[in-house]
C-alpha positions in Angstrom: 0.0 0.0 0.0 1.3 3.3 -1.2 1.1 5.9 1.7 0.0 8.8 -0.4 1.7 11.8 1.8 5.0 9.7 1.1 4.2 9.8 -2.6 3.3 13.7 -2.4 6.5 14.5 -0.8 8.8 12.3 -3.5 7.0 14.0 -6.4 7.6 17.4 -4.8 10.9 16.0 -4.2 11.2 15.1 -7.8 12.9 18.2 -9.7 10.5 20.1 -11.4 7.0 19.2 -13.6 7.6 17.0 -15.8 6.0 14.9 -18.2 4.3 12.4 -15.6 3.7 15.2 -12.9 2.0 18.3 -12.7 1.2 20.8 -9.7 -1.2 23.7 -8.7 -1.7 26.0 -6.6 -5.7 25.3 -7.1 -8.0 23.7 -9.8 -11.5 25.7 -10.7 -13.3 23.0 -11.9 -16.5 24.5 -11.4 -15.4 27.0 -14.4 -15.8 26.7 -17.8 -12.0 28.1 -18.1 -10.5 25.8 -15.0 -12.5 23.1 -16.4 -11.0 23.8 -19.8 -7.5 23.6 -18.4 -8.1 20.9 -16.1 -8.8 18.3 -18.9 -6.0 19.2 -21.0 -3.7 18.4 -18.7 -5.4 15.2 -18.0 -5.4 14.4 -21.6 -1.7 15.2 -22.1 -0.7 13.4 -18.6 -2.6 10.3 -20.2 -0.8 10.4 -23.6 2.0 10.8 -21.8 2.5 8.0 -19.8 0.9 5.2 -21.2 2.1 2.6 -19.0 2.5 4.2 -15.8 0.7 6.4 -13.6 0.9 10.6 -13.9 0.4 12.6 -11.0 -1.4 16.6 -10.7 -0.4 18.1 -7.1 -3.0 20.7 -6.1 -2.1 23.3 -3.0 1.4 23.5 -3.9 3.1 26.9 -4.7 4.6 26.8 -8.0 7.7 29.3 -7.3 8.7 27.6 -4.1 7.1 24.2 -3.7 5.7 25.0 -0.5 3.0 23.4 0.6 -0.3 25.1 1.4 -3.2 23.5 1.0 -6.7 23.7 -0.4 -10.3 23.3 0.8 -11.3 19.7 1.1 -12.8 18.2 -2.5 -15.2 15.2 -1.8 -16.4 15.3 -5.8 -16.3 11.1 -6.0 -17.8 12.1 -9.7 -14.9 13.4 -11.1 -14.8 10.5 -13.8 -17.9 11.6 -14.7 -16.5 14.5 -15.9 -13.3 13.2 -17.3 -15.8 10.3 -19.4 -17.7 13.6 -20.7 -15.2 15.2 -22.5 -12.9 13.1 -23.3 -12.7 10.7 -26.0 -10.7 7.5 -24.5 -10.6 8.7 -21.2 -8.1 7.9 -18.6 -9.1 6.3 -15.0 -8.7 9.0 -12.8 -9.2 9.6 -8.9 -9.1 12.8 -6.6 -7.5 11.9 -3.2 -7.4 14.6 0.0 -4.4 14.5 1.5 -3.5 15.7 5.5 -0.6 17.5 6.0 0.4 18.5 9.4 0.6 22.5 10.0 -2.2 23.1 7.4 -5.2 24.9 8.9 -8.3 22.5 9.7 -10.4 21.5 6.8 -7.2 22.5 4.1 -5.1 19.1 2.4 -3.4 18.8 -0.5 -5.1 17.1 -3.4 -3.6 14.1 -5.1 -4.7 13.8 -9.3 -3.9 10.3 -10.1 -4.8 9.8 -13.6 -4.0 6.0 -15.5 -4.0 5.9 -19.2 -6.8 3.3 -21.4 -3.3 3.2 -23.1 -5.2 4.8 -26.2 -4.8 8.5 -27.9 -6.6 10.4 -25.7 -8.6 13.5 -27.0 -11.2 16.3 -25.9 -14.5 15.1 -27.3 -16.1 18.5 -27.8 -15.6 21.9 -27.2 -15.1 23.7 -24.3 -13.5 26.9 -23.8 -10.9 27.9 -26.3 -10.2 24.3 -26.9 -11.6 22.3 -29.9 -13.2 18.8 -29.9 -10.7 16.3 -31.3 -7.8 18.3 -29.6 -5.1 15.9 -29.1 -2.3 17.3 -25.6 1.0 15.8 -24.5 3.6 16.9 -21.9 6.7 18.7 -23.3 8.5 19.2 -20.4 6.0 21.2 -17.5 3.9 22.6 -20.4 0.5 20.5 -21.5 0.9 21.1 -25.4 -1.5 20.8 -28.7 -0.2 18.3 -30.8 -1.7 17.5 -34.2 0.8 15.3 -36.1 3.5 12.1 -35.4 0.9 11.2 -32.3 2.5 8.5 -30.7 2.0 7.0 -27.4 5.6 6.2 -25.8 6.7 4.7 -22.4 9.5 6.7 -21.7 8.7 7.3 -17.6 7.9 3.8 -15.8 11.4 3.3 -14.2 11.0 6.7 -12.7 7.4 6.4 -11.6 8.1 2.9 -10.0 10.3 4.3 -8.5 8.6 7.0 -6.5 6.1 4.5 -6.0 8.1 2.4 -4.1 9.9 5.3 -2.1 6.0 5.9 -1.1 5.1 2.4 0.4 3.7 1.9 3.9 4.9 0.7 6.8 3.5 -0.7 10.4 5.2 2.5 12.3 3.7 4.9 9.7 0.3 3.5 10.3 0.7 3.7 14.2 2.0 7.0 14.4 -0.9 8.1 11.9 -3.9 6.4 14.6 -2.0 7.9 17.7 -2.1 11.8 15.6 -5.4 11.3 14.8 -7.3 10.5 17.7 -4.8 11.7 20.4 -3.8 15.2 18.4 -5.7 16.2 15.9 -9.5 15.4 17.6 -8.7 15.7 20.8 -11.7 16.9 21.6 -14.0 14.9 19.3 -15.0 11.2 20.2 -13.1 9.3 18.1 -12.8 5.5 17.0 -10.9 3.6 14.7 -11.4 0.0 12.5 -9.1 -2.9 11.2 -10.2 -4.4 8.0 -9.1 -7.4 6.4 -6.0 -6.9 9.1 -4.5 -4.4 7.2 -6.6 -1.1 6.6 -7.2 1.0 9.4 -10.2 3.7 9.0 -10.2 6.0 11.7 -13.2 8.8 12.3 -14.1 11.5 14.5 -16.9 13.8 15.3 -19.6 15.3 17.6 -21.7 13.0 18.4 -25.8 13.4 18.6 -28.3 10.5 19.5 -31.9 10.8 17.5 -34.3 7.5 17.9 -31.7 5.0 18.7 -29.7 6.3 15.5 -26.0 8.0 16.0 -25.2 11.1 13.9 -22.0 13.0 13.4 -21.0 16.6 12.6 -17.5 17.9 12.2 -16.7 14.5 10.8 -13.7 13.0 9.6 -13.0 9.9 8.4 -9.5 9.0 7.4 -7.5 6.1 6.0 -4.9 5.6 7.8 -2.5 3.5 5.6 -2.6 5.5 2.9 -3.2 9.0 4.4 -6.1 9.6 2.9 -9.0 11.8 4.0 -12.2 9.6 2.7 -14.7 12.7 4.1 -14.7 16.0 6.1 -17.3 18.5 7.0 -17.6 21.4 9.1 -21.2 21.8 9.2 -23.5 18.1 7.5 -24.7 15.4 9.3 -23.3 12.1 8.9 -24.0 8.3 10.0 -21.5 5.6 10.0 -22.0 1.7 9.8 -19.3 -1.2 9.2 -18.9 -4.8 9.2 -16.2 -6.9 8.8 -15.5 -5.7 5.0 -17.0 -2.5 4.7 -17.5 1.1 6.1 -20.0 2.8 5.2 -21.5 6.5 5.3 -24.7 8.5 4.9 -24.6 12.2 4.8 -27.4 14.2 5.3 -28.4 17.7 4.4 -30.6 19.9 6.3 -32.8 22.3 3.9 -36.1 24.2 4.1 -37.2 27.5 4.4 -38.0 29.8 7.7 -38.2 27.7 10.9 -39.4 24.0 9.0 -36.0 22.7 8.2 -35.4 19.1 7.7 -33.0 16.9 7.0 -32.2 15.0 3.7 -30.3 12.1 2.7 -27.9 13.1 -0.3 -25.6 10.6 -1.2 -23.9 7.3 0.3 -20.5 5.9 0.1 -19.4 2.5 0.9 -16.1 1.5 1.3 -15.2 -2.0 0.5 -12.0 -3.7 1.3 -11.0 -6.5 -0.3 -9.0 -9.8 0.6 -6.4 -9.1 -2.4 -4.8 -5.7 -0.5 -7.2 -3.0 -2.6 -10.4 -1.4 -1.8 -13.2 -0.2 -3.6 -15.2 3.0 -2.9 -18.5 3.2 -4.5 -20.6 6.5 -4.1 -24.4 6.5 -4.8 -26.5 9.9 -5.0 -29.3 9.2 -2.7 -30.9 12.8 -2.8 -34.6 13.6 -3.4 -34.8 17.7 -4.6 -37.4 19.5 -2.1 -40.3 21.2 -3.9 -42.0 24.1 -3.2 -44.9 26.7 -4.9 -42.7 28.8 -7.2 -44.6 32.1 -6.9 -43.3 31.7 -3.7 -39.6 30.8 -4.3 -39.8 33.7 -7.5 -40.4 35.9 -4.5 -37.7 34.8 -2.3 -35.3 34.8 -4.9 -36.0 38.7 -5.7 -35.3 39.0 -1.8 -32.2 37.7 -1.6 -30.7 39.2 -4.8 -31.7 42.7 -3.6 -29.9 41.8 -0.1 -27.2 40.9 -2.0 -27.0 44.6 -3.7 -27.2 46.2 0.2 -24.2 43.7 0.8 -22.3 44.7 -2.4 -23.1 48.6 -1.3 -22.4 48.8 1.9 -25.7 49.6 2.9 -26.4 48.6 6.8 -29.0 45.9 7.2 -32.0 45.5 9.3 -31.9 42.5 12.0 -34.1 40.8 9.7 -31.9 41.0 6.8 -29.0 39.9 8.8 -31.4 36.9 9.8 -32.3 36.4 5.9 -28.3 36.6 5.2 -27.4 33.9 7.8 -30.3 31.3 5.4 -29.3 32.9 1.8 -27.4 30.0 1.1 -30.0 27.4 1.6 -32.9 29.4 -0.2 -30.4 30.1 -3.2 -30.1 26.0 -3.0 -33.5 25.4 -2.8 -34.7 28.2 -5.4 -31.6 26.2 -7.7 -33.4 22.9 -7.5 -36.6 23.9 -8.4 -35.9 25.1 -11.5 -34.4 29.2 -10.9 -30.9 28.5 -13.1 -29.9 32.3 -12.1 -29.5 30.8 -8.3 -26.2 29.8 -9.0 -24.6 32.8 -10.0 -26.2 34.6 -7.2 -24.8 32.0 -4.8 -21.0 32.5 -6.2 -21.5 36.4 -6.3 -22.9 36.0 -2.4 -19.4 33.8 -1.8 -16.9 36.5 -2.8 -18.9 39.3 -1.1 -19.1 38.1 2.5 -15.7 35.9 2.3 -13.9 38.3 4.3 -17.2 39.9 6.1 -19.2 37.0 7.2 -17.2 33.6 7.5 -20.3 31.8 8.7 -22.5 32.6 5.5 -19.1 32.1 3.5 -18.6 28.6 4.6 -22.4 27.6 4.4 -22.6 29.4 0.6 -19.0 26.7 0.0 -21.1 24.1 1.4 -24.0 24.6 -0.9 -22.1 24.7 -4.3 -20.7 21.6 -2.9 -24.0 19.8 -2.8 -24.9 21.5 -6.4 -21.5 20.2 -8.3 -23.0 16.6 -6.9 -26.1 16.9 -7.8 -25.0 18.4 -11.5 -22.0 15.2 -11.9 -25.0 12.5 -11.6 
């Protein structure tokens, strides 16, 4: 088993970008430009390195390589996206990293990407790029390339050999359960599970008793080996089951409008360990949209976009607009999912405005374009 801050540190460690590895400060997938930019380099990682893996760093400063983290990215759909766009797409994963001295809820992302071991190619438009656009890697720079296309295995010695620099071993794993339960949640219950003897998940959170059923907030859930964070949030609700070859979790959103709030299931992953030394995580979209009258959601919707322009002014609000601002996220959410497409924008205008102002609305806003990138992937 590869332990995946190991392999972060040995890339960083390993010169500069390069055909097989790539680094970021961040990725803005949720763009049509950062999505753009994101596939092409998958597409010229993939052609690449046919035969080996190919790695994008994200929270890394280019000048310096120092480390500094990003938000934590729990899109499990991210092949989706990939499969869209791309004509024989690579298998790809997004993995959240820990890093000690990073500020709670910031990790560095792991892109691993695998080739089919065909030409890979966008598949349409998007951005400036054109459908049938074939990329490679010359040198750090992700570059067009229309003629003497030719996949070549020029980097597995090097890549196995990072690899192997990155395994895993028993005092890695210890010191990684005594951090997390005795340092970093401290003041969370915490618990941990062996699998198949050799994974160990280990999760933390408040705990809250409804009906005979346990829920979490502030949850995460790490594996161990491979220093991996599997889930984090600052604000959901989450429930956790196991056996002996799976963990699995169900996170809930809480959504409604005024005082009748309730909470919704929105998607379940299940974690499956296997006797061969892998694991399999499946994630299944388990969310059912709320619906409401749309006269009335038309009328919230003017509401919170004339807030927004007090906000954007500098005008001082009324105790009951500061009450509407602490819920704008949720109605934007809710006004989204039943049909008002202008929600979104709204919601990523209200994100910049209050970032600095309001870091309670900020963070619930985050959370809520969270929910809509899932809900858009499946």
């Amino acid at each position: 088993m590869i332990n995946k801050r190991l392999l972060v540190k040995n890339l960083l460690a390993h010169n500069d970008e390069n055909s097989f590895y790539d680094k970021k400060r961040f990725i803005a997938i949720g763009q049509k430009e950062g999505k753009a930019k994101f596939l092409k380099h998958v597409c010229a990682l993939a052609n690449s390195n046919p035969a080996n893996n190919s790695f994008i760093v994200i929270g890394v400063e280019d000048e310096d390589n120092k480390i500094v983290g990003v938000d934590f990215f729990d899109d499990s759909k991210i092949q989706n996206l990939v499969n869209a766009y791309l004509d024989n797409p690579p298998l790809i994963s997004y993995e959240n990293i820990p890093f000690p001295n990073l500020p709670e809820g910031k990790v560095v992302g792991l892109v691993t990407i695998k080739s089919s071991k065909k030409v890979c190619s966008l598949r349409k438009n998007i951005w400036k790029y054109y459908g049938g656009m074939v990329f490679f890697r010359e040198g750090s720079i992700s570059m067009p390339k229309a003629y003497d296309i030719e996949l070549i295995n020029s980097n597995s010695e090097a890549v196995a050999n990072i690899e192997l620099h990155a395994r895993n071993n028993i005092e890695l794993t210890l010191d990684g359960v005594i951090d997390f339960i005795n340092n970093r949640h401290k003041d969370l219950e915490s618990n941990y599970k062996v699998f198949k003897e050799q994974f160990v998940v280990c999760w933390a959170g408040n705990v809250k008793k409804v009906k005979n059923q346990t829920y979490y907030s502030r949850v995460d859930i790490e594996l161990i080996n491979e220093q991996v964070k599997l889930f984090y949030s600052a604000l959901d609700e989450v429930t956790i089951s196991f056996d002996d070859h799976s963990f699995t979790t169900i996170e809930y959103v809480q959504l409604g409008l005024g005082k009748k709030q309730q909470y919704f299931p929105l998607e379940k992953i299940i974690i499956t360990f296997l006797n061969n030394g892998t694991y399999q995580l499946q994630s299944e979209l388990i969310f059912e949209r709320p619906e409401y009258d749309k006269i009335t959601l038309r009328h919230i919707l003017n509401a919170n976009n004339s807030l927004l322009d007090k906000v954007r002014k500098n005008i001082p609000l009324k105790q009951a607009e500061k009450n509407d601002l602490k819920t704008i996220a949720d109605t934007y959410l809710i006004c989204y999912l039943n049909g008002f497409e202008e929600a979104k924008a709204k919601m990523e205008d209200a994100r910049l405005l209050v970032k600095k102002s309001n870091p309670e609305v900020y963070l619930a806003l985050k959370e809520s374009l969270r929910i809509l990138r899932k809900v858009e992937y499946n």
